[in-house]
C-alpha positions in Angstrom: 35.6 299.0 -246.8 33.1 301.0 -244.5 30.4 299.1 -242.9 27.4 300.5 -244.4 29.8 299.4 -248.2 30.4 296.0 -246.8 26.8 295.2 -245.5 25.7 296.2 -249.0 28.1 294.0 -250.9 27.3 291.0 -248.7 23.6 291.4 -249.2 24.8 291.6 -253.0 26.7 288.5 -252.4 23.4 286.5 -250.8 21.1 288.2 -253.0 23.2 286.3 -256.2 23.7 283.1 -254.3 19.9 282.8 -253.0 17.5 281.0 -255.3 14.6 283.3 -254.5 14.1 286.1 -252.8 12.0 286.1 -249.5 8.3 286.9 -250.7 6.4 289.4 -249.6 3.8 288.1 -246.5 0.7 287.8 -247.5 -0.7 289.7 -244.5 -3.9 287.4 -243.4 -5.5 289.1 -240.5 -7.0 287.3 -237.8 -9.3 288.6 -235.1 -9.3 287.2 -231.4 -12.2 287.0 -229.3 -11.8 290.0 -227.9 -13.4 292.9 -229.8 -10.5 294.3 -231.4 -9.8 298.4 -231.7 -7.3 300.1 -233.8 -5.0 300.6 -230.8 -4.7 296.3 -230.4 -1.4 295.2 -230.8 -0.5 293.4 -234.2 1.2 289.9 -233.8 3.0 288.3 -237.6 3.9 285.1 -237.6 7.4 285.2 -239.7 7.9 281.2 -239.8 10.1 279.3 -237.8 10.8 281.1 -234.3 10.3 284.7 -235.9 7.5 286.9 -233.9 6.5 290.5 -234.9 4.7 292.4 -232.1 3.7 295.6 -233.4 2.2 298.5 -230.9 1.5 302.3 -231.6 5.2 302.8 -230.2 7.1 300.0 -230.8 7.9 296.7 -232.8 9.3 294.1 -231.3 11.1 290.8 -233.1 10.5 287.6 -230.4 13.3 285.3 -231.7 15.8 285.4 -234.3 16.4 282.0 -235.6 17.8 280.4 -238.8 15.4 278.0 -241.0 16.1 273.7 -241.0 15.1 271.4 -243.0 15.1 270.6 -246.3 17.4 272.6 -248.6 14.3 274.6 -250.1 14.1 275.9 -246.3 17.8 276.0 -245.4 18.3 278.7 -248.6 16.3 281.2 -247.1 18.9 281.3 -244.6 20.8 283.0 -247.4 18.0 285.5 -248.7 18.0 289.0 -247.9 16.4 289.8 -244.4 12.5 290.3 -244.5 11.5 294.0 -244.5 9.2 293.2 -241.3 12.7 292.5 -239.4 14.1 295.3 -240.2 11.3 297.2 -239.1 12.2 295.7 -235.3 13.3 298.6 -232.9 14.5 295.5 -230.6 14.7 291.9 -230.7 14.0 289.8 -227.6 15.9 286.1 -227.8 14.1 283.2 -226.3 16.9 281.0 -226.2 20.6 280.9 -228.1 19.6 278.2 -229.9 20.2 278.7 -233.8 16.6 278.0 -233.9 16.2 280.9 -232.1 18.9 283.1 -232.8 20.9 282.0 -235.4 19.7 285.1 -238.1 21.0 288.0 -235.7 24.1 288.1 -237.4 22.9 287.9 -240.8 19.9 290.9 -239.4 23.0 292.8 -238.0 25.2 292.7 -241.3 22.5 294.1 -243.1 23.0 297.0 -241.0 20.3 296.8 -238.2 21.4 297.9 -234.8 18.4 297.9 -232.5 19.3 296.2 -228.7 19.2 292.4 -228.6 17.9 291.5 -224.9 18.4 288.0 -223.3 19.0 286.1 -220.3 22.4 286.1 -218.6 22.7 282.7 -219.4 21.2 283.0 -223.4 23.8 286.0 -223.4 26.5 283.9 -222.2 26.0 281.0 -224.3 25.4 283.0 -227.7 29.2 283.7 -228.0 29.8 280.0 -228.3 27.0 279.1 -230.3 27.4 281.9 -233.0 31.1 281.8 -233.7 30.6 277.9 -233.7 27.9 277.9 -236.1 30.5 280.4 -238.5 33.3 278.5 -238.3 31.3 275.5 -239.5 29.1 277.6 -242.2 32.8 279.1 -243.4 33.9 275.7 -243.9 30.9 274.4 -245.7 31.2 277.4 -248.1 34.3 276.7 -248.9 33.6 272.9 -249.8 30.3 273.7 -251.6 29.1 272.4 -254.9 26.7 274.2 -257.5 24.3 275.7 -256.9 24.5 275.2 -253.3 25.4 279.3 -252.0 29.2 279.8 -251.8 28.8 282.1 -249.4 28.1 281.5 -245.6 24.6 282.4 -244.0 26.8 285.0 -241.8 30.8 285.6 -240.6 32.8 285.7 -237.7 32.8 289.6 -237.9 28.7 289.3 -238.2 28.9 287.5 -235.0 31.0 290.0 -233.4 28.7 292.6 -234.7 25.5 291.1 -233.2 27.3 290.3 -229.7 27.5 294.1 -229.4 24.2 294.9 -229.4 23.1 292.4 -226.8 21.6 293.3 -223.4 21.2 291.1 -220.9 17.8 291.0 -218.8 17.7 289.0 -215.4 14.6 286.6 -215.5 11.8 287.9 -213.8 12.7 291.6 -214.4 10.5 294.2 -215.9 12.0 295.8 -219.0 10.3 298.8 -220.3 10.5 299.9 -223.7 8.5 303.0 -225.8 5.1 301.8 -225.4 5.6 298.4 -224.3 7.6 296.1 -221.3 8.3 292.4 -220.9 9.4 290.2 -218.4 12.0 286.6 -219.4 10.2 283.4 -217.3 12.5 280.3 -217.1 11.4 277.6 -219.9 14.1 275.2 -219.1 15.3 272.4 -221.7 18.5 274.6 -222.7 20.7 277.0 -220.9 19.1 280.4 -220.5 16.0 279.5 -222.6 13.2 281.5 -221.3 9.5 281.9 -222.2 8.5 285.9 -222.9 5.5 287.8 -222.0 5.5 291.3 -224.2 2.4 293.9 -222.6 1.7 296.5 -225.0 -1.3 298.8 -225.7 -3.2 297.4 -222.9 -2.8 293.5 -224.1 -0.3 290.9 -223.2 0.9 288.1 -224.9 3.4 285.3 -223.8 5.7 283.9 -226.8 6.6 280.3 -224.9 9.0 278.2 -227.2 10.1 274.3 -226.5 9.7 273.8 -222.6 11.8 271.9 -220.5 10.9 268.6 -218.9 10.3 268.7 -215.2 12.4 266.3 -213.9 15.8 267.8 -216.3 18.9 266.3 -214.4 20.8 269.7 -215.0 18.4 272.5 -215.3 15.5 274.1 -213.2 11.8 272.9 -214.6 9.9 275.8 -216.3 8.3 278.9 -214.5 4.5 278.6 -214.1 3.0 280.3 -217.3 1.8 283.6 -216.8 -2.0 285.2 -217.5 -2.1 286.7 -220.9 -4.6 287.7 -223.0 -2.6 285.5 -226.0 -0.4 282.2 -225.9 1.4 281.6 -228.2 2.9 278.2 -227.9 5.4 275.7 -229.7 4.7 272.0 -230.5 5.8 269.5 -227.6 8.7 266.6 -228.3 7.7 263.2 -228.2 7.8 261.7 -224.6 11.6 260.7 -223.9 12.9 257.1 -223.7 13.1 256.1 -220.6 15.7 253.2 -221.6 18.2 255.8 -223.6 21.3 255.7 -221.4 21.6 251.5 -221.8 20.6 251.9 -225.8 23.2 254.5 -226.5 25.8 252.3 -224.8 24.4 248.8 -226.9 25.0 251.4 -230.0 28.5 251.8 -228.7 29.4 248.6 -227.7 28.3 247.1 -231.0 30.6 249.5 -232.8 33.4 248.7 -230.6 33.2 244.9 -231.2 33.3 246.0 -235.0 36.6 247.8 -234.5 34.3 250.8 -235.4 33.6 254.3 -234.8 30.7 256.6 -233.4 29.6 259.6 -234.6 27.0 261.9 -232.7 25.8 264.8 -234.6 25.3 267.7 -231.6 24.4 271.2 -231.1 26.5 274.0 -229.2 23.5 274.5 -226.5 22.0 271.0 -226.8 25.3 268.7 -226.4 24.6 268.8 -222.7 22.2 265.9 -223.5 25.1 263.9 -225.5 27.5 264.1 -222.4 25.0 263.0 -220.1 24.0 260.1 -221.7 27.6 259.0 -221.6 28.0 259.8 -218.1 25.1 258.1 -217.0 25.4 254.8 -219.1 28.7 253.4 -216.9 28.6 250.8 -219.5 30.7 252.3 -222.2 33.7 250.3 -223.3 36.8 253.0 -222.4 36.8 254.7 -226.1 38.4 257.9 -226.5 35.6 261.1 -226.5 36.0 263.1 -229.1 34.7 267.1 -229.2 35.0 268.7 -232.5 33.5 272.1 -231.2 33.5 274.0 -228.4 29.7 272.6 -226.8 30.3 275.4 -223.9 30.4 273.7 -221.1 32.3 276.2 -218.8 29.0 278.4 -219.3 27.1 275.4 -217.7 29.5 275.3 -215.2 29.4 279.2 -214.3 25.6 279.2 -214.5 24.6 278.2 -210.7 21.6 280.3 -210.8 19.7 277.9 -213.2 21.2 274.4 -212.3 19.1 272.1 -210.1 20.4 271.9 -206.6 23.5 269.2 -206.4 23.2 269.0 -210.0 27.0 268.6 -211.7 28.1 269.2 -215.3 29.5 266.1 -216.5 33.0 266.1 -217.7 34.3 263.1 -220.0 37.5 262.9 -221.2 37.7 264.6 -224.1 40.5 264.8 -227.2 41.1 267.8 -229.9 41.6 265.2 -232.5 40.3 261.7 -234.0 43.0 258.8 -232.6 43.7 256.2 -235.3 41.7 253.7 -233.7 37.7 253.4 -232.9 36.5 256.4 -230.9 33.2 258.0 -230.2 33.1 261.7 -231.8 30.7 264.4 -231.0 30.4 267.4 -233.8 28.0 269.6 -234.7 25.2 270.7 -236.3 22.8 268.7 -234.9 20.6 268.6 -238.0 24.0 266.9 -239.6 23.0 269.6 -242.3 26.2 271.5 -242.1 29.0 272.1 -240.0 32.0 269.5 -239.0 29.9 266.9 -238.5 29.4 266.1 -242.3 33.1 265.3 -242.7 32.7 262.7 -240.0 30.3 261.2 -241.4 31.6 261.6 -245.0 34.5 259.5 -243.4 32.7 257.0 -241.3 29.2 256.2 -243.6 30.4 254.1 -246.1 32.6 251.5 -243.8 30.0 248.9 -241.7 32.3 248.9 -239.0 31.5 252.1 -237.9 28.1 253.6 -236.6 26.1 256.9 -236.1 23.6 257.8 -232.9 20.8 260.5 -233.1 19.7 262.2 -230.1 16.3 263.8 -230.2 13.8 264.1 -232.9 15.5 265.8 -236.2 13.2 268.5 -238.1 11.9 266.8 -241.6 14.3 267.2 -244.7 17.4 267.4 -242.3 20.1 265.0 -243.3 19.9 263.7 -239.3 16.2 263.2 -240.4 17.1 261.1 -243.7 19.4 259.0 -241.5 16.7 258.5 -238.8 14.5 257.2 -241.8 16.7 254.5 -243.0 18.5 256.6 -246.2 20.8 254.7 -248.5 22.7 258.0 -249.1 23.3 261.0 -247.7 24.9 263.9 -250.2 27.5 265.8 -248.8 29.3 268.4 -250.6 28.2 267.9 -253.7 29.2 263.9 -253.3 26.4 260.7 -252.5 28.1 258.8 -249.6 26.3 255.1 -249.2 25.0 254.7 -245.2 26.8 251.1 -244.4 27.1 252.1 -241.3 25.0 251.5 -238.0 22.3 254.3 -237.8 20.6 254.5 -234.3 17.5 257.2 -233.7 17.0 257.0 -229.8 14.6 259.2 -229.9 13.9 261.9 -227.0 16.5 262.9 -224.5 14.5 263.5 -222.2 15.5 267.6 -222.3 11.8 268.4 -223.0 8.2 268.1 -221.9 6.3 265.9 -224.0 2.6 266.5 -224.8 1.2 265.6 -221.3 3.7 268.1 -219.8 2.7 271.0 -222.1 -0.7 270.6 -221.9 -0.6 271.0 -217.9 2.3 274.1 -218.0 -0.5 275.5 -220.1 -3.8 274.7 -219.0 -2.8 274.9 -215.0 -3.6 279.1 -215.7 -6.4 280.7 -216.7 -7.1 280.2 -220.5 -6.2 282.8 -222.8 -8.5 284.4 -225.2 -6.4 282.5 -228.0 -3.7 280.3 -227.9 -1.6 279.5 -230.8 0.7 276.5 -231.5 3.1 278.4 -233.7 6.8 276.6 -233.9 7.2 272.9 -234.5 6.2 270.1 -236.6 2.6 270.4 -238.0 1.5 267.2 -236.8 2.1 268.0 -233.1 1.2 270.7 -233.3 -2.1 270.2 -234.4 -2.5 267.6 -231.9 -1.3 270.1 -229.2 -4.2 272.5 -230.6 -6.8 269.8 -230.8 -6.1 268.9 -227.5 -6.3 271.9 -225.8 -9.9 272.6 -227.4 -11.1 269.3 -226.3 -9.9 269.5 -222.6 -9.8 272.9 -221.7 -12.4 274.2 -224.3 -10.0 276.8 -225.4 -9.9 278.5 -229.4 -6.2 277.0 -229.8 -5.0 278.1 -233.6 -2.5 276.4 -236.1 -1.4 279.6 -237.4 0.0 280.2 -241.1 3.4 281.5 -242.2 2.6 285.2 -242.6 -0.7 285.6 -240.6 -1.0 288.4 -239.0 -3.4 288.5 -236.0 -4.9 291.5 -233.7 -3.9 290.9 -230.2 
């Protein structure tokens, strides 16, 4: 089958499979303070971390990600690809989170072939985090029940196909493009992440996703936030928990004493965070580590240019496979709403003995988000499983900068003629917003899915 054949047939397959197709946006337009002309870039917001930059000679996709949350969301993964993607001539990837990038495949199935720039280290890491993410979505296909989509969000050849059209872009280097350059800033938090500033027909506007906290043990704090004539911005985490490290290992030793198991429900480019809060606790009874995944820590290991000075990877012990007796096992997705974790738990819920940990604040509707709220049952392939065991939420990893942090990145430069909280949770969000027009005086926006704004 030709690829133009197969690219047809698939978006056959997840036209069939997908409860609704992806409506039309209903193209709101929004003026900034600055007296807009005909020549002002035009800025979409796609939902999620999806950014449409359009300029007399270019359009530009910032960020690429798949949808979480509840299932409602999570199917859209499956719809056909917006017909304002496919209008990108490039896409620029904030970070390799599947937040961030997780639809490239599914964009590049479809048969879009624009380049795909990142960091070095976004670049390195997407390899792991996309074929990790199909294995997992291949094997949830497999197992799924009616009418969840039997087909996977994208394939290993997908992957392979969007790893071929990425470009890599050193941070702080000029890119130019028809009718538009951008530069990548360090954002810290994850490998590679990066925030973006995009200047086109005379404007500039800085896309800045989840920032990384200061004082990261691994990872270099975030580049100082550039002028720009627009901000667009994403809601901060809670503040971290200072005490994490001694309540993950109380959540382990209770377990233990049980004759029980852990479960940890990780991401590819976030399971830095798990492996630290084992190696910093030195209060873990000596359980077996299991890693069902590949969480990419050679990349980590290679990437010297953005690790704090002195700052070491940690490297537990880890196993290929459960041992019979209690262990502590770290699988992903992080959202627990697909992936290998959802056999572990599947196996470990209903027996008391046994107990699950959450790191960092799950999106609403994801199954890590029921846990965190005290659900009696989880559904898992088509099947209720009854929570018996242990669930603890700890909250923050401390990865990110919480409100106080993002309000100073933001505020400690000139204001821009509008900022806009765009990605996150509504709540913070609008507190982010609210905050930065009562402190700094600036016209800080909530946008809508689908708004488009003049730049």
């Amino acid at each position: 089958m030709s690829d133009g054949s197969r690219a047809a047939a698939l978006s056959a397959a997840r036209r069939a499979s997908a409860p609704y197709r992806t409506s039309p946006w209903p193209g709101k337009l929004h003026v900034t303070a600055h007296h807009a002309s005909h020549d002002d870039p035009l800025l979409t917001f796609l939902g999620g971390a999806r950014y449409l930059l359009a300029a007399a000679d270019t359009k530009l996709l910032v960020g690429c990600g798949l949808f979480a949350g509840p299932e409602t969301s999570w199917r859209r993964n499956f719809s056909p690809c917006p017909d304002e993607m496919r209008t990108a001539d490039a896409v620029v990837l904030p970070s390799a989170d599947l937040g961030h990038a997780g639809f490239l495949p599914q964009l590049a199935a479809e048969g879009w072939h624009g380049p795909v720039f990142a960091t070095p280290g976004t670049a390195a890491l997407l390899p792991v985090v996309l074929s990790d993410a199909a294995k997992q979505f291949a094997e949830d296909a497999g197992q799924a029940c009616p009418p969840a989509p039997g087909v996977p969000p994208f394939r290993a050849e997908d992957v392979t196909r969007a790893l071929a059209l990425v470009r890599p872009v050193e941070f702080g280097s000029l890119h130019r493009l028809d009718g538009a350059e951008f530069e990548f800033g360090r954002a810290g938090g994850r490998l590679g992440a990066a925030w973006v500033r995009v200047r086109a027909g005379g404007r500039s506007v800085v896309f800045a996703g989840p920032l990384g906290a200061a004082d990261h043990p691994l990872l270099r704090p975030p580049d100082a936030r550039p002028r720009s004539d627009v901000l667009v911005l994403a809601a901060p985490h809670p503040p971290a928990d200072g005490h994490l490290p001694g309540r993950f290992a109380a959540a382990v030793r209770r377990a233990a004493r049980r004759d029980g198991s852990v479960v940890v429900p990780v991401s590819v480019d976030g399971g830095m965070e798990s492996l630290r809060a084992l190696a910093e606790t030195g209060q873990l009874p000596p359980l077996p580590v299991v890693l069902d995944g590949d969480l990419g820590l050679e990349v980590y290991r290679q990437a010297a240019a953005e690790l704090r000075r002195g700052a070491r990877v940690p490297a537990p012990e880890l196993r290929p496979e459960p041992p019979d007796g209690p262990s502590i096992v770290l699988a992903g997705l992080a959202t627990a709403d697909s992936g290998r974790v959802l056999q572990h738990l599947a196996r470990l819920l209903p027996d008391r003995r046994n107990g699950v940990i959450l790191l960092g604040h799950p999106a609403p509707g994801t199954r890590a988000a029921q846990l965190a709220d005290g659900a009696r049952h989880l559904k898992i392939h088509g099947r209720y499983v009854p929570v018996r065991a242990e669930v603890t939420a700890l909250g923050g990893t401390g990865a990110f900068a919480g409100p106080a942090e993002v309000l100073a990145w933001a505020t400690a430069t000139p204001a821009p003629e509008t900022a806009f909280v765009a990605e996150g949770e509504a709540e913070p969000a609008h507190a982010l917003a609210k905050a930065l027009h009562a402190e700094a005086d600036w016209c800080a926006v909530v946008p809508e899915e689908g708004e488009r704004v003049s730049c």
